[in-house]
C-alpha positions in Angstrom: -13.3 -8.2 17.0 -11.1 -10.9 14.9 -8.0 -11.8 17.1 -5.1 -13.2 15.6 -1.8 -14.2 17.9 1.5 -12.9 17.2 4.9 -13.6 19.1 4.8 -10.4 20.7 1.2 -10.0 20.9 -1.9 -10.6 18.8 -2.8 -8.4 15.9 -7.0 -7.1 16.7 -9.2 -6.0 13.8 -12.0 -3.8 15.3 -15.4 -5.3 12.8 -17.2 -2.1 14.1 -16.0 1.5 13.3 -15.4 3.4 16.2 -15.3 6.8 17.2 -11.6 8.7 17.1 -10.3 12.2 16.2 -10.8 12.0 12.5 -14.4 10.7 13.1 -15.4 7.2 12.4 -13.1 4.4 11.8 -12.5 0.8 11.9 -8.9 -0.4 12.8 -6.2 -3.1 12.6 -4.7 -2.6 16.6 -1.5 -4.5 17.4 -1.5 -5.5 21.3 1.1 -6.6 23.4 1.0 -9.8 25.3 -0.1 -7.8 28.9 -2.9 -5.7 26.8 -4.4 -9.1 25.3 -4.6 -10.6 28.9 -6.0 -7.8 30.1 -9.2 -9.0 27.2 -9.2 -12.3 28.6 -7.3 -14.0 25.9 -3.9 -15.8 25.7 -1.7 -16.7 22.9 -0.9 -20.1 24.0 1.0 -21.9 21.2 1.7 -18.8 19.3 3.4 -17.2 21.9 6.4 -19.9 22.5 9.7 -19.0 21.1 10.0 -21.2 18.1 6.6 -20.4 17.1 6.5 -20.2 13.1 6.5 -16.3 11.6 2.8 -15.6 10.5 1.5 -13.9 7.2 0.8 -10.6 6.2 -2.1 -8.7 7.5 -2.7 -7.5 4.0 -2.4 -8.9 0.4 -2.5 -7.5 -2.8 -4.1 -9.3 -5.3 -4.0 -8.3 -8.8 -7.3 -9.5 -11.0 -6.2 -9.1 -14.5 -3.5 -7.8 -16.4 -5.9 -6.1 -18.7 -6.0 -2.2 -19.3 -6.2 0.4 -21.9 -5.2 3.4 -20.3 -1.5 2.9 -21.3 0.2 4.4 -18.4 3.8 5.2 -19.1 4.5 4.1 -15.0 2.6 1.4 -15.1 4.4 -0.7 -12.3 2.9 -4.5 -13.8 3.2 -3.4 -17.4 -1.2 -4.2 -17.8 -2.1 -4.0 -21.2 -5.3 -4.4 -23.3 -4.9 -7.4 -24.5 -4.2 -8.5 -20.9 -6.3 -11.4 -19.3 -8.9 -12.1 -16.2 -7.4 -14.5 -13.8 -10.1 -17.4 -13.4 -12.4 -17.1 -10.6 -11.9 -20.7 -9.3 -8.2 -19.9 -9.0 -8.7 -16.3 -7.2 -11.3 -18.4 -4.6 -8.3 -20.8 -4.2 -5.8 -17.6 -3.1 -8.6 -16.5 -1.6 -8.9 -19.6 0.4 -5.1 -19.9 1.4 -4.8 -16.4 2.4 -8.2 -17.2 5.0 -5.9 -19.9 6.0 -3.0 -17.9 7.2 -5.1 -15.1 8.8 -5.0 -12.4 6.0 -6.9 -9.1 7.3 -7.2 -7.0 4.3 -7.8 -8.2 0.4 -6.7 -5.1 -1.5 -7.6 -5.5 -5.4 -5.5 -4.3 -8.2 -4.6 -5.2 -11.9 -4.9 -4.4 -14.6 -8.2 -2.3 -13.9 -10.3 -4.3 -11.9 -13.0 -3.1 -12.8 -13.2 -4.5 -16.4 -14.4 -7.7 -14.5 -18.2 -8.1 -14.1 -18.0 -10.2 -11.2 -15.9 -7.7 -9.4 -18.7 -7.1 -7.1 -18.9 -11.1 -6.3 -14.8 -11.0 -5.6 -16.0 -8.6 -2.8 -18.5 -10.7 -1.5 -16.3 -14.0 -1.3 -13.3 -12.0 0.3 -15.7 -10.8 3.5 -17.0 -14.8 3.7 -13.5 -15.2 4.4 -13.7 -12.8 6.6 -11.3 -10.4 5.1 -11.9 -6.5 4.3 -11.8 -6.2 0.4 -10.6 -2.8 -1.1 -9.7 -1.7 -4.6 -7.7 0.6 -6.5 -9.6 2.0 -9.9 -8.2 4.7 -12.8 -11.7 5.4 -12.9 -11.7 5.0 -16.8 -14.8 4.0 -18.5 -16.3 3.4 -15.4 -20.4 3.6 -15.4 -22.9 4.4 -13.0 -24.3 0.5 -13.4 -20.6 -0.4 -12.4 -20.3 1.9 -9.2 -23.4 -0.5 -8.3 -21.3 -3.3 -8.4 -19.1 -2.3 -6.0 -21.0 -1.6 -2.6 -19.9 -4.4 -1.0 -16.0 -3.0 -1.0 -15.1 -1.4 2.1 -13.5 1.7 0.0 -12.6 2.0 -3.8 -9.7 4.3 -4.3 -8.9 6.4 -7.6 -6.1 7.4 -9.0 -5.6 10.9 -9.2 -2.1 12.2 -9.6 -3.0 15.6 -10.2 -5.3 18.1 -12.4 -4.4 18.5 -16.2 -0.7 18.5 -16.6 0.3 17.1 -13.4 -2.0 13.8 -14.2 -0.1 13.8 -17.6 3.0 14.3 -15.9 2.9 10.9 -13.8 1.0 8.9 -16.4 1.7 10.1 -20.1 -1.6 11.5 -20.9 -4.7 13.4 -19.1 -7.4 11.5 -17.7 -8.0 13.8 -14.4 -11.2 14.3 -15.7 -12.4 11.2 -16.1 -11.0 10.3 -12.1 -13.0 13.1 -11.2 -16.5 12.2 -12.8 -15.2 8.1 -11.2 -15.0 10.1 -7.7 -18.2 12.1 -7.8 -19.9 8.8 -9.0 -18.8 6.7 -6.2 -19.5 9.2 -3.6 -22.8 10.0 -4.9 -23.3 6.0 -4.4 -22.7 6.2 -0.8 -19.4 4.0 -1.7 -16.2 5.1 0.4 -14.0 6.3 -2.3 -10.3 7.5 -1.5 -7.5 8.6 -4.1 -4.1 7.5 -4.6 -1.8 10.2 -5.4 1.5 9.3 -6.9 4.4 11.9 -6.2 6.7 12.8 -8.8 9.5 15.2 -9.0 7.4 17.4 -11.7 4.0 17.3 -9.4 5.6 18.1 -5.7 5.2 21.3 -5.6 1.6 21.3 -6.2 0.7 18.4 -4.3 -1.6 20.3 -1.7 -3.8 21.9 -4.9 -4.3 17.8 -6.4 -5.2 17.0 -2.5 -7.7 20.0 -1.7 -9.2 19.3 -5.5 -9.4 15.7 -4.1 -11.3 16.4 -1.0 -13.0 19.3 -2.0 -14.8 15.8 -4.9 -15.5 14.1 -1.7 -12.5 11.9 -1.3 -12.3 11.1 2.6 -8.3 9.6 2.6 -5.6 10.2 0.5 -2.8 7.4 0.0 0.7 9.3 -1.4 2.6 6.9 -3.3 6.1 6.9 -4.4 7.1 6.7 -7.7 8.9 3.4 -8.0 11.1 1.4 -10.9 9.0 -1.6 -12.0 7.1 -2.6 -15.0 7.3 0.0 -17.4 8.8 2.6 -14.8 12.3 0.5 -14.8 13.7 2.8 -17.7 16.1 5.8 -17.4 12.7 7.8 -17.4 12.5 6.9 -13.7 15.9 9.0 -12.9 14.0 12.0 -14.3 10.7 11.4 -12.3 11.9 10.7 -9.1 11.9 12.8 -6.5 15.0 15.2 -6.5 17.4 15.3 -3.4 16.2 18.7 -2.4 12.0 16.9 -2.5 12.8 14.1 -0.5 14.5 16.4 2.1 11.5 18.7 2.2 9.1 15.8 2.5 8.7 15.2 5.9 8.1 19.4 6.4 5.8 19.5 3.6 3.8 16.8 4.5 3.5 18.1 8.6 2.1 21.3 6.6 -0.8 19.4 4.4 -1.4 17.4 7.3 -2.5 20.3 9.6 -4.0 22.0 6.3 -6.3 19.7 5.2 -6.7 16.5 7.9 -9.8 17.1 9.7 -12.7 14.8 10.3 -13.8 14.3 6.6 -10.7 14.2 5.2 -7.0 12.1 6.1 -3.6 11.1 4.9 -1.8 8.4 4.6 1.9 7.8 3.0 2.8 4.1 1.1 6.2 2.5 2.9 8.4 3.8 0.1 8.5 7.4 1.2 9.1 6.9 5.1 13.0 6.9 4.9 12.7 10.7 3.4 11.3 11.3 7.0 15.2 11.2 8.1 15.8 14.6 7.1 13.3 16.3 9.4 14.6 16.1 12.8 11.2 16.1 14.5 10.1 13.1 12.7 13.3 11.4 13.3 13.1 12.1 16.8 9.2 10.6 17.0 10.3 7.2 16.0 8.8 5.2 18.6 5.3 7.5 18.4 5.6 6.5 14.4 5.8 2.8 15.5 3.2 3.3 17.9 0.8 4.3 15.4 1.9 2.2 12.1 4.0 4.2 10.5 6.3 1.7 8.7 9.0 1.3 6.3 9.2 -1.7 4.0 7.2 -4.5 5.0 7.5 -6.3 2.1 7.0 -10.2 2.6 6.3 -9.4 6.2 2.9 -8.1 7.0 2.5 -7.2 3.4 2.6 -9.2 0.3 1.0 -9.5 -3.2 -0.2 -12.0 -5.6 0.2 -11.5 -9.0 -2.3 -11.9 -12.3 0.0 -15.1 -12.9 -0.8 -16.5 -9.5 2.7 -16.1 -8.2 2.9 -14.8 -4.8 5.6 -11.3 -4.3 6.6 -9.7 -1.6 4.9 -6.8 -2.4 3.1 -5.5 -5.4 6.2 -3.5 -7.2 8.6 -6.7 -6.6 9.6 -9.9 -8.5 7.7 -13.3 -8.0 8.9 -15.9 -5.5 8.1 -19.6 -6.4 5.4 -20.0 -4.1 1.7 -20.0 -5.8 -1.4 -18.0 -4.2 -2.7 -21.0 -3.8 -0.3 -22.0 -1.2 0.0 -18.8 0.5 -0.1 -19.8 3.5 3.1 -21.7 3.0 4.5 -18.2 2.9 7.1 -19.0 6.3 8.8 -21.1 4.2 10.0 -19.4 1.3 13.3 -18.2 1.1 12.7 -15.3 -1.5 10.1 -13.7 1.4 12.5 -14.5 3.8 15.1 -12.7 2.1 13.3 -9.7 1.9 12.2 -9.9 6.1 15.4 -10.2 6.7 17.2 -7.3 5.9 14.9 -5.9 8.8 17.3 -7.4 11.1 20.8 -6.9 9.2 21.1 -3.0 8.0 23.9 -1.7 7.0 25.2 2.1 7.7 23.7 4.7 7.9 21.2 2.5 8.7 22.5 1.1 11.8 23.1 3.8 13.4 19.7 5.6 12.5 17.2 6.6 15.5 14.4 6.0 12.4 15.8 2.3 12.0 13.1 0.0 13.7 10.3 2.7 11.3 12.2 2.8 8.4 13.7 -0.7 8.1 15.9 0.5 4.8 13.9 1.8 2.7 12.4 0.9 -0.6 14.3 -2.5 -2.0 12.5 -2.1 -5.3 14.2 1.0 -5.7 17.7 0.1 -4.1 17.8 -2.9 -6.7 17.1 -0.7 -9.8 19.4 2.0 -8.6 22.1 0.4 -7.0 21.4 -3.5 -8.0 21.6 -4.3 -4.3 19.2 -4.9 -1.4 19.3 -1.9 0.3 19.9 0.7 2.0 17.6 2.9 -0.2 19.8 5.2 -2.2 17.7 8.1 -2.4 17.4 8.1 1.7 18.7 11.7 2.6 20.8 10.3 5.1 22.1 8.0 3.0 22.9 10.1 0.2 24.6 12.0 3.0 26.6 9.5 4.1 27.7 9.0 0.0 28.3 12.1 -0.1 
């Protein structure tokens, strides 16, 4: 167990997968100050009031901003003639996020796995003792690849739908070509997930694209939201997103594929964006503090998640705008006022926020999309409560 002290506690990340409910699994736990006693420990320094804020538990690190497939959401605008960050600066971030206590490395691009030495990335993020991940299109990836990447703790593929509903999302169909990626990795003995981004044309038929996905072997699926950066910032993202009547029906629909498909091969998990749809379903919004109990967050954004782009800029997360600080010098993160900004609105909502019983979950919603929508920093604009409260 890795132990790292927070205010209120200490963050615990389990090295061993344990046995729960949806079979095995390792864990990030958060603890409060009486249960890490109870281990023996204390927090000591990190415990006193004025006690600097520590990093994320997570980072985003994008590789390259090389990629042919052309997506027409592509949220970091990666194109082909895109470039490999250099792998003495990517051992620098990684050295700087080792420093500030980083948990989990997740890769992204560009596609990743254009790099050769993707495989070595993995190996230098777990001397650092961080978990390394990756998110793949699966395009043009080999067999001689997938052998590249057994040292990742889980490669996820992007798989938006079958056929039409893949188009739908991206601007072409390359379903099959996630599929043969899934099958490959699986067949490797690689943990291999899928990220599944919701639109308003795929909702409906979001439980086929998940049973197709576990029925390939996919053990998780992460549901994404579509968001307005990179190439999504266009007036094509007001026809994409989800429409009022979907995010209402969110929370219900995804209760329903939960107890449809979750079992011990096979779980769910939803990105940050999509928890303030949860306020139109009144059992959700009445489980707030068994949401927070669990991990079920809104925007965390520049607080235990933030990203570092292809240009070496740090951002508070991977859909947002640079800050000044360098990768380099993440763990200089406390100081910069951009992040700051971003944690801050945590503490300063304004209605119907502050009067919401999902508040401390939901923490207002997606600012990526409030500042496209509304050119502010929050509250989230396509919130049902909040288009309620317009209303």
């Amino acid at each position: 167990m890795i132990v790292r002290f927070e205010k209120w506690g200490a963050w615990a990340k389990l090295e061993k997968e344990i046995d729960t409910p949806l079979g095995k699994r390792a864990a990030i736990v958060g603890l409060d100050r009486a249960s890490v006693r109870a281990l023996g420990l204390d927090g000591g320094d990190a415990w006193n009031e004025d006690a600097p804020r520590t990093a994320p538990i997570e980072a985003h690190v994008a590789v390259t901003s090389q990629c042919g497939a052309g997506c027409e959401g592509c949220y970091l605008d990666a194109r082909p003639d895109g470039a490999h960050v250099p792998r003495e600066e990517l051992e620098r971030t990684f050295d700087a996020l080792e420093r500030a206590g980083v948990f989990t490395i997740a890769f992204g691009g560009g596609e990743p796995t254009l790099r050769d030495d993707l495989g070595d990335l993995a190996i230098e993020a777990k001397k650092r003792g961080m978990t390394p991940v990756v998110t793949t299109s699966g395009i043009g990836l080999t067999e001689k690849k997938v052998e590249r990447l057994s040292d990742l703790a889980q490669v996820n593929v992007s798989y938006d739908g079958i056929g039409a509903d893949y188009e739908a999302v991206r601007g072409f169909d390359a379903s099959a070509a996630a599929e043969r990626a899934i099958g490959m990795l699986r067949s490797a003995g690689i943990r291999v997930g899928v990220n599944v981004v919701v639109s308003r044309q795929t909702f409906d038929r979001l439980g086929a694209t998940l049973a197709r996905a576990k029925a390939l072997g996919a053990c998780e699926a992460q549901l994404l939201r579509y968001k307005p950066a990179g190439r999504a910032a266009s007036l094509d993202y007001l026809s994409k997103r989800l429409s009022a009547d979907q995010a209402s029906a969110f929370g219900p629909r995804l209760r329903a594929l939960a107890a449809d498909l979750c079992d011990a091969d096979f779980s769910m998990r939803i990105d940050c964006a999509l928890v303030p749809f949860f306020s139109a379903d009144p059992d959700l919004a009445a489980s707030a503090e068994l949401l927070r109990k669990f991990g079920v967050f809104g925007c965390e954004a520049g607080g235990t998640l933030a990203a570092v782009r292809s240009d070496g800029r740090v951002a508070p997360c991977s859909f947002a705008g640079p800050t000044n600080l360098r990768g380099d010098r993440f763990d200089d993160h406390a100081g910069d006022e951009t992040l700051a900004a971003w944690r801050a609105y945590v503490d300063t909502p304004a209605e119907p926020c502050a009067s919401c019983a999902l508040r401390s979950v939901c923490k207002g919603g997606c600012k990526v999309v409030s500042r496209f929508v509304d050119r502010t920093h929050g509250p989230d604009p396509e919130c049902p409560r909040v288009r309620a409260h317009r209303s």
